[in-house]
Kinemage of the C-alpha trace (Angstrom):
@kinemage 1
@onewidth
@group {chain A} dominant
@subgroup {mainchain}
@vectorlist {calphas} color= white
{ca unk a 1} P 112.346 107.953 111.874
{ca unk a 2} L 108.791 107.645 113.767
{ca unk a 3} L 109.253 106.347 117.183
{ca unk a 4} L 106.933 103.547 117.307
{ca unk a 5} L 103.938 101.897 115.424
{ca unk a 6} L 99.874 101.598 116.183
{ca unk a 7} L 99.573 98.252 116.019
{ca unk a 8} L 95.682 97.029 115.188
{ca unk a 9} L 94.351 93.434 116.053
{ca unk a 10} L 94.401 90.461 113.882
{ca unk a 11} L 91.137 90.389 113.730
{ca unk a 12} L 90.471 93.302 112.095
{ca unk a 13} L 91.899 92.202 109.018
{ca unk a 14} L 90.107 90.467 106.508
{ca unk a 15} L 91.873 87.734 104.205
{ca unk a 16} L 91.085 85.579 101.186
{ca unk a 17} L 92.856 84.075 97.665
{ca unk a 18} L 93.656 84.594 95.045
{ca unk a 19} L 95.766 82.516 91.917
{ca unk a 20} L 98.337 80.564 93.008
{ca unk a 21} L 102.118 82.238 92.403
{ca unk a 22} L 104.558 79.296 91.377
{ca unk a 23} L 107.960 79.820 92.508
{ca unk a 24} L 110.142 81.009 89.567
{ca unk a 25} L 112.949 78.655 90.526
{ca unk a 26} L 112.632 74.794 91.303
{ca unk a 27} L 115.028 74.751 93.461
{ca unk a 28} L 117.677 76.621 95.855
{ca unk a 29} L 120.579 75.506 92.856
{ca unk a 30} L 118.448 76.895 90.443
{ca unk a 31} L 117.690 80.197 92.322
{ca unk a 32} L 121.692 81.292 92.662
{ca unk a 33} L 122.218 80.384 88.971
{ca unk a 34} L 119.660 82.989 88.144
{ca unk a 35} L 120.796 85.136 90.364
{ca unk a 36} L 124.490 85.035 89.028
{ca unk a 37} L 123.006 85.428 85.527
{ca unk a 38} L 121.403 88.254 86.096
{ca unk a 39} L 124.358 89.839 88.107
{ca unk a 40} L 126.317 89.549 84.905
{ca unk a 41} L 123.820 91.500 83.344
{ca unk a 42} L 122.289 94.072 85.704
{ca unk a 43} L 125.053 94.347 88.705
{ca unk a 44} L 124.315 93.436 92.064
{ca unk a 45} L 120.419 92.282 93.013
{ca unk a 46} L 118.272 94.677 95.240
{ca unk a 47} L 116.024 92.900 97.037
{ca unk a 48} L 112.597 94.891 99.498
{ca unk a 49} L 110.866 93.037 102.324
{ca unk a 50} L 108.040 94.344 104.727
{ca unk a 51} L 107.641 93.228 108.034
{ca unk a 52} L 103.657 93.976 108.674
{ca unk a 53} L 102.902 94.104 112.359
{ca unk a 54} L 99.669 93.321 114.093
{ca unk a 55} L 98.663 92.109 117.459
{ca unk a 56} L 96.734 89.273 119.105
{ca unk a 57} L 95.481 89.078 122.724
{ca unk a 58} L 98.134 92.536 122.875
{ca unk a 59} L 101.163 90.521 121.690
{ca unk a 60} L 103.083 91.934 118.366
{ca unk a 61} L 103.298 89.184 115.297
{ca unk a 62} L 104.869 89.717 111.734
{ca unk a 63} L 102.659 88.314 109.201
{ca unk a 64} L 105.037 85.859 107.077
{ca unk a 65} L 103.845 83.786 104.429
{ca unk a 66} L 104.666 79.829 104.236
{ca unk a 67} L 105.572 78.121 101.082
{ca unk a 68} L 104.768 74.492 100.363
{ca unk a 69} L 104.412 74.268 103.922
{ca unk a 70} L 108.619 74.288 104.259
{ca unk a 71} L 109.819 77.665 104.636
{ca unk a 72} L 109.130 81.269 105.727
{ca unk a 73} L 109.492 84.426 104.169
{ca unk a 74} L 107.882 88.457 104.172
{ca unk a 75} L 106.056 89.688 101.447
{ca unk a 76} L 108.483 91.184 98.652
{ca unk a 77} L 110.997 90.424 95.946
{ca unk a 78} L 113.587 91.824 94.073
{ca unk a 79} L 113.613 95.189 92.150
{ca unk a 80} L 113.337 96.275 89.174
{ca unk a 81} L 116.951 97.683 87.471
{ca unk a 82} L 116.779 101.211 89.220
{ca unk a 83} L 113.310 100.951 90.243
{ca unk a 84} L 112.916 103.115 93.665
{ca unk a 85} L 112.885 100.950 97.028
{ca unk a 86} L 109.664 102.497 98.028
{ca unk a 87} L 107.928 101.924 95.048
{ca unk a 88} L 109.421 98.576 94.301
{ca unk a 89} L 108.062 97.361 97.540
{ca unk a 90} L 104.595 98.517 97.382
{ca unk a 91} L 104.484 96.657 93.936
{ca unk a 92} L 106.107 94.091 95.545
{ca unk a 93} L 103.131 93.792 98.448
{ca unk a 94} L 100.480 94.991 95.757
{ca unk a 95} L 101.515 91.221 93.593
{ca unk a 96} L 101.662 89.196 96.686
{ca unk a 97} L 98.762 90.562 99.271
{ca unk a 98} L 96.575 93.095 97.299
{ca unk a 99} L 93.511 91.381 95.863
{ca unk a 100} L 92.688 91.346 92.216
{ca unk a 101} L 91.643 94.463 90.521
{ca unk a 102} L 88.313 92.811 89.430
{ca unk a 103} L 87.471 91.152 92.855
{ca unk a 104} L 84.512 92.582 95.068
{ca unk a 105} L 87.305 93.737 97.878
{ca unk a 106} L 89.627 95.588 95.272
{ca unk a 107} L 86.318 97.512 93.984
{ca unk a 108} L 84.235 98.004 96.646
{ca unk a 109} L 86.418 97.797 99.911
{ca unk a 110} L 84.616 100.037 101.848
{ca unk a 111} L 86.600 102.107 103.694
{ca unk a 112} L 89.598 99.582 103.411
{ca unk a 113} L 93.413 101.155 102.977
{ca unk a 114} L 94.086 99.573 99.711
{ca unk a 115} L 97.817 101.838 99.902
{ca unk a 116} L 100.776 100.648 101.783
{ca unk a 117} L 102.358 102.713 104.275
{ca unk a 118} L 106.479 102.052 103.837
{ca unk a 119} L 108.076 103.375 107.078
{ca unk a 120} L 111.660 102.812 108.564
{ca unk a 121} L 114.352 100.324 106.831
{ca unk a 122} L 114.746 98.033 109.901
{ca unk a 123} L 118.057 96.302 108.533
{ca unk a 124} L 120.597 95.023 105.199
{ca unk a 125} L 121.457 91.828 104.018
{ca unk a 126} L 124.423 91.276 102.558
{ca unk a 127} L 125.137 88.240 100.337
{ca unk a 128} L 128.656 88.277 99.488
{ca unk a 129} L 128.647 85.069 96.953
{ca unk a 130} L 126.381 83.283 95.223
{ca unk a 131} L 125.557 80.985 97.912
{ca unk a 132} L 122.849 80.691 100.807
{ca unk a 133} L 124.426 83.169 103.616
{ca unk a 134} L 123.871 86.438 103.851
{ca unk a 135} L 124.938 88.833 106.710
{ca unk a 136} L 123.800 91.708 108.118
{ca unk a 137} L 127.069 93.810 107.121
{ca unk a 138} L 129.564 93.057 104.077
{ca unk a 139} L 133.120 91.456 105.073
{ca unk a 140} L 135.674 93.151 105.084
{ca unk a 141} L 137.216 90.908 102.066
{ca unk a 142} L 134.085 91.523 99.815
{ca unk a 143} L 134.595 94.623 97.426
{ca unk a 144} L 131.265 93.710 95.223
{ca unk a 145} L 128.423 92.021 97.111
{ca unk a 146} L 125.991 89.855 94.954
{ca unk a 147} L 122.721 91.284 96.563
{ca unk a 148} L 121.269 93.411 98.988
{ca unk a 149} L 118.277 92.485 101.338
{ca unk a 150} L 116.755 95.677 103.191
{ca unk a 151} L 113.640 95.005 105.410
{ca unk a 152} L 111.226 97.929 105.714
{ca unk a 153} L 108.899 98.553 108.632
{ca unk a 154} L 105.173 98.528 106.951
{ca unk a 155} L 102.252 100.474 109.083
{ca unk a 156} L 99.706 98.629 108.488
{ca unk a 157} L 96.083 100.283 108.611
{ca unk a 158} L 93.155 100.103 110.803
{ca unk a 159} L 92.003 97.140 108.593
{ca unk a 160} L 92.577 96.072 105.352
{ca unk a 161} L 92.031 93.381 102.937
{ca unk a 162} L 94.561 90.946 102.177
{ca unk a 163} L 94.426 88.337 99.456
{ca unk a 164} L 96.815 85.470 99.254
{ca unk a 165} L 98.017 82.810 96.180
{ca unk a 166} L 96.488 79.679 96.629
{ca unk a 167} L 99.451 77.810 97.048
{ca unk a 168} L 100.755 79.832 100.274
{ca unk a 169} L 99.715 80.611 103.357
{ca unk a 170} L 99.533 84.011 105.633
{ca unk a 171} L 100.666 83.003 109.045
{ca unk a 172} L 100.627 85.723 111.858
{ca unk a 173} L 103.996 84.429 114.037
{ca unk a 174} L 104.111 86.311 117.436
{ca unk a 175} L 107.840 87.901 118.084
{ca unk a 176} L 108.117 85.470 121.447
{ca unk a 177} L 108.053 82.149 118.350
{ca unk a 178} L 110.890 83.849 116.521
{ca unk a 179} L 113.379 84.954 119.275
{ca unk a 180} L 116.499 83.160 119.228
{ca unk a 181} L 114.721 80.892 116.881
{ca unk a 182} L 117.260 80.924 113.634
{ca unk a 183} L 117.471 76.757 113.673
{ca unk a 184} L 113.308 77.252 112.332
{ca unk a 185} L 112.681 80.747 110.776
{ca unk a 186} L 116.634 81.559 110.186
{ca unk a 187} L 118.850 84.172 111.185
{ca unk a 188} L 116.863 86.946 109.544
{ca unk a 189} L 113.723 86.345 110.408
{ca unk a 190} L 114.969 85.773 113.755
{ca unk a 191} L 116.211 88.942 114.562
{ca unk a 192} L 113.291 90.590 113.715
{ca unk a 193} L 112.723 90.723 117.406
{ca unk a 194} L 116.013 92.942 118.070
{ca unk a 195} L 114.754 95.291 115.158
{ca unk a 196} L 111.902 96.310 116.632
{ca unk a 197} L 112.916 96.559 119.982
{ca unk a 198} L 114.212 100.063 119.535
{ca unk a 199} L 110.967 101.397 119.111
{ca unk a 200} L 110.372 100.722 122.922
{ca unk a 201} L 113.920 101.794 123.631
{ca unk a 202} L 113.691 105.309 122.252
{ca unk a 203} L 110.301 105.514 124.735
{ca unk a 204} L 112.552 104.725 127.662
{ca unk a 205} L 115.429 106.551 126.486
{ca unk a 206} L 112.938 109.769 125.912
{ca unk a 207} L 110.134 109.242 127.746
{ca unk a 208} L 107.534 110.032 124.856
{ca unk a 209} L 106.630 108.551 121.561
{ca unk a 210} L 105.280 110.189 118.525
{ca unk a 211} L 102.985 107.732 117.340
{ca unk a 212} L 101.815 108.816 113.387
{ca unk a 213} L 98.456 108.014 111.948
{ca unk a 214} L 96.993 106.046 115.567
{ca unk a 215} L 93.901 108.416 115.099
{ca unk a 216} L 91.382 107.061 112.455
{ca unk a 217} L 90.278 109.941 110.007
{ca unk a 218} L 86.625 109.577 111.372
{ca unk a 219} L 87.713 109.526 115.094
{ca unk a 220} L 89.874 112.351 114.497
{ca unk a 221} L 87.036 114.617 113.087
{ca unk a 222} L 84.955 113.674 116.049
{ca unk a 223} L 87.554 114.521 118.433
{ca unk a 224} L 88.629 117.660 116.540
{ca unk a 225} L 84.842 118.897 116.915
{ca unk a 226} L 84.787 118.045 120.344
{ca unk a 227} L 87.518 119.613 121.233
{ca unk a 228} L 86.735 122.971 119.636
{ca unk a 229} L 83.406 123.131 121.506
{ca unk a 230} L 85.016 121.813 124.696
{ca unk a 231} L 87.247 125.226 124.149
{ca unk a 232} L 84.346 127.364 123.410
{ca unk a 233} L 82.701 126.651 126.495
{ca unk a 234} L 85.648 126.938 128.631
{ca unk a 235} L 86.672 130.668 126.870
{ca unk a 236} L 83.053 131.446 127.440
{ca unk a 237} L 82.731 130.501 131.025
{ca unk a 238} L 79.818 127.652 130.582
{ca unk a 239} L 82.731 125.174 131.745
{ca unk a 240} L 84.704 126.272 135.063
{ca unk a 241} L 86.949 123.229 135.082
{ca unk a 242} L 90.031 125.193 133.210
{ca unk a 243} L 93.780 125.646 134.054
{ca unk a 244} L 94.255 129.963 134.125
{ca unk a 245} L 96.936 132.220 133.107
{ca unk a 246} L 99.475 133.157 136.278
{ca unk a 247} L 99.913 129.756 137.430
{ca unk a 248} L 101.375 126.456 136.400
{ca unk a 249} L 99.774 124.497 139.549
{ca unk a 250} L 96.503 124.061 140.997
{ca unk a 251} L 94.781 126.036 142.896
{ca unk a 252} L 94.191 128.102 139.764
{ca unk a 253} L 92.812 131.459 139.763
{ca unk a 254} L 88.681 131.408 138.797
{ca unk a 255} L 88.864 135.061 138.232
{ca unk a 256} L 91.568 135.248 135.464
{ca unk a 257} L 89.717 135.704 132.365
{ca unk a 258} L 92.758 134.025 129.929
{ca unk a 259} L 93.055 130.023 130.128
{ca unk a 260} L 95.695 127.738 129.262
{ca unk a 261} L 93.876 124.125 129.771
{ca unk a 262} L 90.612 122.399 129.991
{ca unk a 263} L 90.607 119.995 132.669
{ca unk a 264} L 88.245 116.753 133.162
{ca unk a 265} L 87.521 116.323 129.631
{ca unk a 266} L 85.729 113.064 130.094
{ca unk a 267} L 83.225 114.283 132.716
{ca unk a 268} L 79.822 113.398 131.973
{ca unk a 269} L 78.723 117.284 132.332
{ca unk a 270} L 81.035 117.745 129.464
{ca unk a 271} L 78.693 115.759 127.237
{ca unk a 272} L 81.539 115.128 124.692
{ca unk a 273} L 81.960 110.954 124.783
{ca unk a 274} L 84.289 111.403 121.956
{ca unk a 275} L 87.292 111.923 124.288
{ca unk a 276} L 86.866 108.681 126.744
{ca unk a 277} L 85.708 106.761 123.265
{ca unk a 278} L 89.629 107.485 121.889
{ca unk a 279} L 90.891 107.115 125.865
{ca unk a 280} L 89.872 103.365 125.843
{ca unk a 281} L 90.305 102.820 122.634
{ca unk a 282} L 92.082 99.380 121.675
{ca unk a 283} L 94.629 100.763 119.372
{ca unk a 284} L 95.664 103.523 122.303
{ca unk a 285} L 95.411 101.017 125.247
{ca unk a 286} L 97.460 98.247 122.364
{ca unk a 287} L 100.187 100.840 122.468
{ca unk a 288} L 100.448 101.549 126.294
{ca unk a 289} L 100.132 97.851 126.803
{ca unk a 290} L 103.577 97.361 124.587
{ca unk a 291} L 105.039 100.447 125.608
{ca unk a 292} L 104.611 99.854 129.418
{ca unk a 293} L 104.788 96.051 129.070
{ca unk a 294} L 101.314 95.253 130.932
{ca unk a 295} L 98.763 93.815 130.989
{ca unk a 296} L 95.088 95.813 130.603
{ca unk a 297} L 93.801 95.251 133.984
{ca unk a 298} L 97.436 96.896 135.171
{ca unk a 299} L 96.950 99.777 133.741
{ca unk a 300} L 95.391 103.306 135.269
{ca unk a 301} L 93.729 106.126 134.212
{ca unk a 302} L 95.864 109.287 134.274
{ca unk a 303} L 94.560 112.725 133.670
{ca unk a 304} L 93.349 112.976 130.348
{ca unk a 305} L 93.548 117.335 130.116
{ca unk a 306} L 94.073 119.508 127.437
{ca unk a 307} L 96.471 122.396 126.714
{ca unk a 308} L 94.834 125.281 124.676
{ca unk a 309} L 96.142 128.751 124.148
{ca unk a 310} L 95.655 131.654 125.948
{ca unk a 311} L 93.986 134.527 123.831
{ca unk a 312} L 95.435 137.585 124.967
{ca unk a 313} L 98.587 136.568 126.944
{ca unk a 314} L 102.234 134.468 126.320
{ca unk a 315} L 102.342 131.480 128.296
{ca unk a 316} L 104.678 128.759 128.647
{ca unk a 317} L 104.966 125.890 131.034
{ca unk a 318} L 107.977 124.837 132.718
{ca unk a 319} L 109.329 121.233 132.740
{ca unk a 320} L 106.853 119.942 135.290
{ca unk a 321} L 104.998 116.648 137.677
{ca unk a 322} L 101.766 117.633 138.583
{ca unk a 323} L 102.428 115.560 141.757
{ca unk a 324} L 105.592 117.047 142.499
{ca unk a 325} L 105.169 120.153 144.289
{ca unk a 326} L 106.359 123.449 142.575
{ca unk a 327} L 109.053 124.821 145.030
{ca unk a 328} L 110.998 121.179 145.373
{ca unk a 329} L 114.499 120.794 144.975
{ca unk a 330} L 116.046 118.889 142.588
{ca unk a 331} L 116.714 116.304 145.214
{ca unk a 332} L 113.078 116.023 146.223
{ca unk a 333} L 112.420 115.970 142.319
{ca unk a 334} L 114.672 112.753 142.021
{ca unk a 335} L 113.599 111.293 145.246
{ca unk a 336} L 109.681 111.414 143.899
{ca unk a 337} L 110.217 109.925 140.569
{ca unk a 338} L 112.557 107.240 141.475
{ca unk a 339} L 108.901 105.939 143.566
{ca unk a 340} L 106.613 103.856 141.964
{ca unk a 341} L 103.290 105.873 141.497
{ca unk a 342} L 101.727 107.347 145.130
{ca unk a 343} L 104.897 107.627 146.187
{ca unk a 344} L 105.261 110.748 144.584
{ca unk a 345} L 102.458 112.238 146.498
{ca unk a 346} L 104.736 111.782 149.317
{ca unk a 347} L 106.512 115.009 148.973
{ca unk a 348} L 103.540 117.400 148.636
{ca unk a 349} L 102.997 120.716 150.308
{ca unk a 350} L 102.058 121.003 153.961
């Protein structure tokens, strides 16, 4: 399970139409009678739903799409008899949002992700009869449930192209419009709020995040060159601002020939842009925004370093503040990060 999402800006996703995609049933009656027919013959219904997240003005929303302007629902359907969840899905997504395999955006999308990216299952429906409700577990009296609803988590990509039938609509509906909103969007769509809220609960609970695929493939090979000539300057001695072998704190030792860090990556002596370029970045500062729950002009520039190893020596750093001084007690460790910022500067050396 990743830890959290990138999220990328509505904007950067590009949207158009394609043939309209009647509903199969008329009407809600009509719907369960199908459904109990084909329970009779194929068992219980397995139903795959992604919830595609994207942010405007640094606010999440779930793309939904509206039918005959009277009801909400994500992109997917029901599988196939034993068809896999994953791959049922991306079909799924691929008949509803891909664009047609003879448009000019299916051929000739450049650079577009035309793949979908299935991550976590967020939660499972149950619908224990062939009526309306479902519930997110099975009751206790219920030995064979009639179908079961599991919503998966959906990366989307940097941008992407996104066709929809004619006779829906794509709406992007921030998480603040669906919370404790079940009397307009229902109690599934509703919650989707709640699911996603553990993302930002495992960063306070752990105090990182593993954040997969938030580096674009080009911006990754620029900062992957960078990086190796920022470390061949610093092993050479053309770049003095390093961290060096023997000590975990500053001051650091000039004449110790083995390094562990490059410091001040982003200086302008450095000449390598790339770094501040991914630093302020609006997919990383999209991310701190909803992890720290801020707004842009809150936030501040930390260090922005980087950890290299040494060539001819075995180093490993201790559990460590830069602003907390080396010999403090576990008391004056507490004391410092219990203040807000400067206040850890506070306990410093004399």
């Amino acid at each position: 399970m990743s830890n959290t999402i990138a999220l990328y800006p509505l904007s950067n996703f590009t949207f158009s139409t394609k043939e309209a995609q009647p509903e199969e049933d008329p009407s809600v009656s009509a719907r369960l009678q199908r459904l109990q027919n084909n329970y009779e013959d194929f068992g219980m219904r397995r139903t795959v739903e992604g919830v595609l997240v994207v942010h405007d003005h640094g606010h999440p929303h779930i793309l939904m799409l509206q039918i005959a302007n009277a009801f909400f629902k994500l992109p997917g359907d029901y599988l196939k008899p034993g068809e896999d969840e994953v791959d049922g899905l991306k079909r799924r997504l691929d008949e509803r949002l891909a664009p047609p395999t003879d448009s000019r955006q299916f051929n000739s999308s450049h650079g577009v992700d035309n793949d979908w990216e299935i991550g976590d299952c967020l939660a499972q429906w149950w619908r224990p009869n062939f009526e309306t409700f479902m519930y997110p577990f099975i009751p206790a009296h219920i030995t064979k449930p009639k179908e079961c609803k599991k919503l998966f988590l959906v990366q989307m990509p940097e941008r992407k192209v996104l066709a929809v039938p004619k006779n829906m609509k794509l709406l992007a509906i921030p998480l603040f419009e669906l919370y404790d909103n079940a009397a307009r969007y229902g109690p599934q769509l509703s919650a989707i709020p709640h699911l996603l809220s553990r993302y930002k609960q495992l960063y306070d609970e752990q105090g990182f995040v593993i954040i997969p695929s938030l580096i674009p493939a080009d911006s990754f090979r620029d900062l992957t060159a960078a990086a190796e000539r920022a470390i061949n300057r610093t092993r050479s001695g053309t770049w003095s601002q390093r961290r060096t072998v023997g000590r975990q704190f500053p001051p650091f030792d000039d004449d110790h020939p083995d390094s562990w860090g490059v410091q001040h990556i982003m200086h302008p002596d450095l000449a390598e842009p790339s770094f501040a370029q991914w630093y302020t970045s609006n997919s990383l500062i999209a991310v701190a925004k909803d992890l720290l729950i801020c707004e842009e002009e809150e936030l501040q520039m930390e260090l922005f370093n980087m950890l290299i190893n040494p060539l001819s020596h075995e180093f490993a750093l201790r559990w460590h503040r830069d602003d907390i001084r080396e010999s403090a007690n576990e008391t004056e460790e507490r004391d410092a990060l219990s203040m807000w910022q400067h206040g850890v500067g506070l306990i410093r050396d004399e």
